[in-house]
C-alpha atoms as a printed R data frame, in Angstrom:
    type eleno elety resid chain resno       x       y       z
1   ATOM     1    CA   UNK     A     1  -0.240 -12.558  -7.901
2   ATOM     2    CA   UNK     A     2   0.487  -9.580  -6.695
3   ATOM     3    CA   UNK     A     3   3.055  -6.922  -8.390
4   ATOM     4    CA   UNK     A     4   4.202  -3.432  -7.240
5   ATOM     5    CA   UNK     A     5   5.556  -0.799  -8.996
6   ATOM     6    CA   UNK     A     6   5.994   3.057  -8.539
7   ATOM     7    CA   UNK     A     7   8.703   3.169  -6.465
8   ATOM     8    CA   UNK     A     8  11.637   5.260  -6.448
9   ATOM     9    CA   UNK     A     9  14.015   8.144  -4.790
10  ATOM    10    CA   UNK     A    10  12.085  11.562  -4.043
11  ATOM    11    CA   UNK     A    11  12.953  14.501  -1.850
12  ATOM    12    CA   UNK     A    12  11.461  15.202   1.188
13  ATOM    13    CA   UNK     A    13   8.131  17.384   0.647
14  ATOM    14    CA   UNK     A    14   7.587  15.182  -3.082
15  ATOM    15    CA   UNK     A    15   5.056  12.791  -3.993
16  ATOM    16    CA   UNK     A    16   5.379   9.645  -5.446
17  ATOM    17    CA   UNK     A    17   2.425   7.278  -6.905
18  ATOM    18    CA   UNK     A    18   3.052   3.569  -6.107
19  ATOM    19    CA   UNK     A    19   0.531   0.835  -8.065
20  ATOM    20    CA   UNK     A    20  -0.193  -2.638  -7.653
21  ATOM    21    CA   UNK     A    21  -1.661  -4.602 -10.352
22  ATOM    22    CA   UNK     A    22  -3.343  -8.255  -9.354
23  ATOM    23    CA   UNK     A    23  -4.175 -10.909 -11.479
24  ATOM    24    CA   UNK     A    24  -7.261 -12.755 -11.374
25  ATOM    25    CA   UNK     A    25 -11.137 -12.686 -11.932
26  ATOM    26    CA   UNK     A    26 -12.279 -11.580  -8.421
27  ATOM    27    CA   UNK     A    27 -10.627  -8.439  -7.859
28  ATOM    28    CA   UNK     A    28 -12.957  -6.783  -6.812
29  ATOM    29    CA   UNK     A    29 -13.992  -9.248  -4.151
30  ATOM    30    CA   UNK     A    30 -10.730  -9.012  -2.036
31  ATOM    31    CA   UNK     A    31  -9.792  -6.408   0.540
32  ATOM    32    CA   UNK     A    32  -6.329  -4.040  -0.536
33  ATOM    33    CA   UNK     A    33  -3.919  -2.681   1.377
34  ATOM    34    CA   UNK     A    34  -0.824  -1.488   1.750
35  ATOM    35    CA   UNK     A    35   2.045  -2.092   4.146
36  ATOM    36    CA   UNK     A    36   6.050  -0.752   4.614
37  ATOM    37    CA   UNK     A    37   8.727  -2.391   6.098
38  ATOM    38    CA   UNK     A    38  12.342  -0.124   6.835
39  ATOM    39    CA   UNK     A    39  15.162  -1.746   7.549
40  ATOM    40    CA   UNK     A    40  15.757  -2.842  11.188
41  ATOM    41    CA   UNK     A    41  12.311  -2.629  11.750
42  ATOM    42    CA   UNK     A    42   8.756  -4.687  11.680
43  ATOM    43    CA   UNK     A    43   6.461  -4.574   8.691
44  ATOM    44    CA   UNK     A    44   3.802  -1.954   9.751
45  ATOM    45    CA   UNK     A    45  -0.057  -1.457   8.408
46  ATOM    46    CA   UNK     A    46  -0.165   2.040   5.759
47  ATOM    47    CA   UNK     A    47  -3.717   1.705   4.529
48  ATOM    48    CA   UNK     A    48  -6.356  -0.316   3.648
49  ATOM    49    CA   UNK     A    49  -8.975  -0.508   1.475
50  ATOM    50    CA   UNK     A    50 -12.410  -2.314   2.377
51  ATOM    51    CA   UNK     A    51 -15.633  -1.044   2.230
52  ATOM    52    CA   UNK     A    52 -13.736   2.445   3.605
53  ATOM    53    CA   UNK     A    53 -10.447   3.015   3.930
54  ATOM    54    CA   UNK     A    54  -8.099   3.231   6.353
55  ATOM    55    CA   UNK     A    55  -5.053   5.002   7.023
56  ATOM    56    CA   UNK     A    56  -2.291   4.566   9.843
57  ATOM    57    CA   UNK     A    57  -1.655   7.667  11.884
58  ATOM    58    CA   UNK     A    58   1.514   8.463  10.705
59  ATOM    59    CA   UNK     A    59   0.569   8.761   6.599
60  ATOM    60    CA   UNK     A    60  -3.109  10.199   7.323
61  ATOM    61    CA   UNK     A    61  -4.276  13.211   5.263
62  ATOM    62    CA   UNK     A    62  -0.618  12.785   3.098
63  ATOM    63    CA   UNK     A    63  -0.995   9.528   1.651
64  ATOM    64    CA   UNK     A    64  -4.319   8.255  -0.355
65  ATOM    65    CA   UNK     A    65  -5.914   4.470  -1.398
66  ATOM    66    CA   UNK     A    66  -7.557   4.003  -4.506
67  ATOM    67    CA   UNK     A    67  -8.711   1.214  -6.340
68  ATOM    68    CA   UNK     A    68  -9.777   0.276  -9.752
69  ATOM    69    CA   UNK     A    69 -11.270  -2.637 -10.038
70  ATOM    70    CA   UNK     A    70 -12.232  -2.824 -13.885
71  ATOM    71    CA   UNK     A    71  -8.285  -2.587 -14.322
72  ATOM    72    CA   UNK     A    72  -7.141  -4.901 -10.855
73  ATOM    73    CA   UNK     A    73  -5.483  -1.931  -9.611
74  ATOM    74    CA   UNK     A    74  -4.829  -0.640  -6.177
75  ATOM    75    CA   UNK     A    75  -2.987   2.489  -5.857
76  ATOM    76    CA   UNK     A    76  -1.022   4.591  -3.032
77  ATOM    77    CA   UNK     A    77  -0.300   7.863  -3.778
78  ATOM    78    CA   UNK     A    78   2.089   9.383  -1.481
79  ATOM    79    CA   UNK     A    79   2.247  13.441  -1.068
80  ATOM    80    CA   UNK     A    80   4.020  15.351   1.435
81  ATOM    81    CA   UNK     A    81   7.068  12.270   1.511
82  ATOM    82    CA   UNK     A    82   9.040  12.461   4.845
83  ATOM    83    CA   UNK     A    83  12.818  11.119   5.539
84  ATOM    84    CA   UNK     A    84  10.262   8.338   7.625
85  ATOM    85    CA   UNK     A    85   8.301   7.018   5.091
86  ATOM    86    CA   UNK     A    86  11.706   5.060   3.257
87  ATOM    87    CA   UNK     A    87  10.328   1.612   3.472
88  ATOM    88    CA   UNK     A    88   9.942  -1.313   1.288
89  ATOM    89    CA   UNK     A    89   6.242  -0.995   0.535
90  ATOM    90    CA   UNK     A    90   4.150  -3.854   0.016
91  ATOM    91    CA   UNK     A    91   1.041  -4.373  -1.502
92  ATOM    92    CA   UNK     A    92  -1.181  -7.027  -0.067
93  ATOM    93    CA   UNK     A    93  -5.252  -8.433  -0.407
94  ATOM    94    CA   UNK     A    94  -7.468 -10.686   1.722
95  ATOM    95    CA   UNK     A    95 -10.855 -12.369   0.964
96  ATOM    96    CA   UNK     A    96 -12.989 -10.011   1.043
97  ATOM    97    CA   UNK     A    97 -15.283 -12.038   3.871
98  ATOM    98    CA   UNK     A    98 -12.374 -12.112   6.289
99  ATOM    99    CA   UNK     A    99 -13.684 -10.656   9.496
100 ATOM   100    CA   UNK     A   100 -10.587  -8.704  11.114
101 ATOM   101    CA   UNK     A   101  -9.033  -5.407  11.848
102 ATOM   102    CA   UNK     A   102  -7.994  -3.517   8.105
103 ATOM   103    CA   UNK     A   103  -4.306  -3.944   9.246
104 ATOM   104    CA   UNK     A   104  -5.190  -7.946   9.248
105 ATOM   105    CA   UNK     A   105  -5.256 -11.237   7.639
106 ATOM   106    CA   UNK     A   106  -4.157 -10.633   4.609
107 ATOM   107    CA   UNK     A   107  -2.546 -13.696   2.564
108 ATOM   108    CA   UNK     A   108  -1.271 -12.650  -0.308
109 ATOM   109    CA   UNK     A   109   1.620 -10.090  -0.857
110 ATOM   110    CA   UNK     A   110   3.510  -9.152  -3.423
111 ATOM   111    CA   UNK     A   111   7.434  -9.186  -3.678
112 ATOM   112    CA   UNK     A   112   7.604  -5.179  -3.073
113 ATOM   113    CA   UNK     A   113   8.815  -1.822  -4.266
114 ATOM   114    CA   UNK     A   114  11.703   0.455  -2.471
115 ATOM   115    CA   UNK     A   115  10.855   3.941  -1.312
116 ATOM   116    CA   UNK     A   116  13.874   6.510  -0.105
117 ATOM   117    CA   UNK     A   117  13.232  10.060   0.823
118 ATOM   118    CA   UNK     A   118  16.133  11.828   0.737
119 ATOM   119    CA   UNK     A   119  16.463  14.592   3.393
């Protein structure tokens, strides 16, 4: 189970820190990552965390993946918020052994947390 939190209204230029706490023994052993959806469009990839991380284009060198596994955390913080970035983001993990792109095959998701940057 997966379970977001963090999310909120900002101001463009502010920085918000969105967690996602898992439950379960093997952490550790699954891939993170983090996805948005806005409304009217398709869910789209954010960042991942595998062995590296992995950032789309459009949040690079604003937005940063952590993890912590000793506390089944994954974290997105989120600097530098644009009008854009108002999604519904989701937090989501794979087996660690899946062989894809970070962007892929991930089966499990949590229910998500709402994101608006005002202008």
């Amino acid at each position: 189970q997966l379970v977001e939190s963090g999310g909120g209204l900002v101001q463009a230029g502010g920085s918000l820190r969105l967690s996602c706490a898992a439950s379960g023994r093997t952490f550790s052993r699954y891939d993170m990552g983090w996805f948005r959806q806005a409304p009217g469009k398709e869910r789209e990839f954010v960042a991942a965390i595998l062995r590296f991380t992995y950032y789309a284009d459009s949040v690079k060198g604003r937005f940063t993946i952590s993890r912590d596994n000793a506390k089944n955390t994954v974290s997105l913080q989120m600097n530098s918020l644009k009008p854009e970035d108002s999604a519904v983001y989701y937090c989501a993990a794979r087996p660690g052994a899946v062989v894809a792109g970070p962007g892929e095959g991930y089966d499990y998701w949590g229910q998500g947390t709402l994101v608006t940057v005002s202008s």
